[in-house]
C-alpha positions in Angstrom: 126.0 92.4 125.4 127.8 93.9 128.3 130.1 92.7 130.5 129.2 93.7 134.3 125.6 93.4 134.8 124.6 97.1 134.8 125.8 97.2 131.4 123.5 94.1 130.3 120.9 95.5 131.9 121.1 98.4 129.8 121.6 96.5 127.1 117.6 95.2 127.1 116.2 98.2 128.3 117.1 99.6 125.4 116.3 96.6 123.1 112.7 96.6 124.4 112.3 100.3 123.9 113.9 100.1 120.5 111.3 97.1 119.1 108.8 99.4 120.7 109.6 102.8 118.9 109.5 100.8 116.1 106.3 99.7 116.2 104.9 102.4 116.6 106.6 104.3 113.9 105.4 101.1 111.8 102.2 101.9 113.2 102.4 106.0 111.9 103.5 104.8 108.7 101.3 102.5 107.7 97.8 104.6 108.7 99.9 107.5 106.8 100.1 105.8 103.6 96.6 104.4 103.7 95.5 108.1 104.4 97.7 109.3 101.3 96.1 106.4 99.0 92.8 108.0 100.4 93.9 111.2 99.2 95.1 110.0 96.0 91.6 109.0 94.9 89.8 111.3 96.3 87.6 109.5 99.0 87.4 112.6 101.4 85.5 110.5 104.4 88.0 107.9 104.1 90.8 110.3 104.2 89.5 112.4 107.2 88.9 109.0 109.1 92.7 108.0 108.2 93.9 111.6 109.3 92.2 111.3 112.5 94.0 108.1 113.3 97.2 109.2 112.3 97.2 112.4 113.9 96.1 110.3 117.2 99.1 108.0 116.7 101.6 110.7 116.3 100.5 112.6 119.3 101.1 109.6 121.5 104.3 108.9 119.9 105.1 112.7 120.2 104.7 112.0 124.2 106.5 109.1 124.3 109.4 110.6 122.7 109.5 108.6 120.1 109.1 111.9 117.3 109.7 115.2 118.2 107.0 117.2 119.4 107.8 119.7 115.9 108.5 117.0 113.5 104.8 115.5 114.8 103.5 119.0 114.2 104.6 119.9 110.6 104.0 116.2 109.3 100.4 117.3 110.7 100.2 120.3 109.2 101.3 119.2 105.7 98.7 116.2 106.0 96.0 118.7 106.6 96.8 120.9 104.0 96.3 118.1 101.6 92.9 117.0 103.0 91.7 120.4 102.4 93.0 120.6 99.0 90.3 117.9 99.0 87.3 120.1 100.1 88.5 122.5 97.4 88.1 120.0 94.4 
């Protein structure tokens, strides 16, 4: 904790917004490895649905600055490549 009170200010403004990036990055994680267990046995509907939702969660974490705007964009593209590799099965 600080010691003037700007400092403990600061000190829970960033605590909140930590436990909140954290969440959400919780959140991405989770729907990505139901979407890769979907993938894994081959349930195409299942896996589009859990791409949908994980591309929609990484977006708003994108603009919330929690990820960066490229990492969202490559983790997207390599999730997409593997739900095609689906259609081509």
């Amino acid at each position: 904790m600080g010691t003037n009170s700007s400092a403990a200010k600061r000190y829970k403004q960033s605590e909140k917004r930590r436990l909140r990036n954290r969440a959400a990055k919780s959140r991405v994680r989770t729907v990505t490895k139901s979407f890769m267990t979907a993938v894994k046995t081959g349930d195409k509907d299942a896996a589009e649905v859990k791409f949908k939702e994980m591309a929609k969660l990484m977006d708003t974490a994108a603009g919330k600055g929690i990820y960066h705007k490229n990492t969202v964009a490559r983790k997207k593209s390599r999730m997409n490549k593997l739900l095609n590799s689906l259609s081509a099965e």
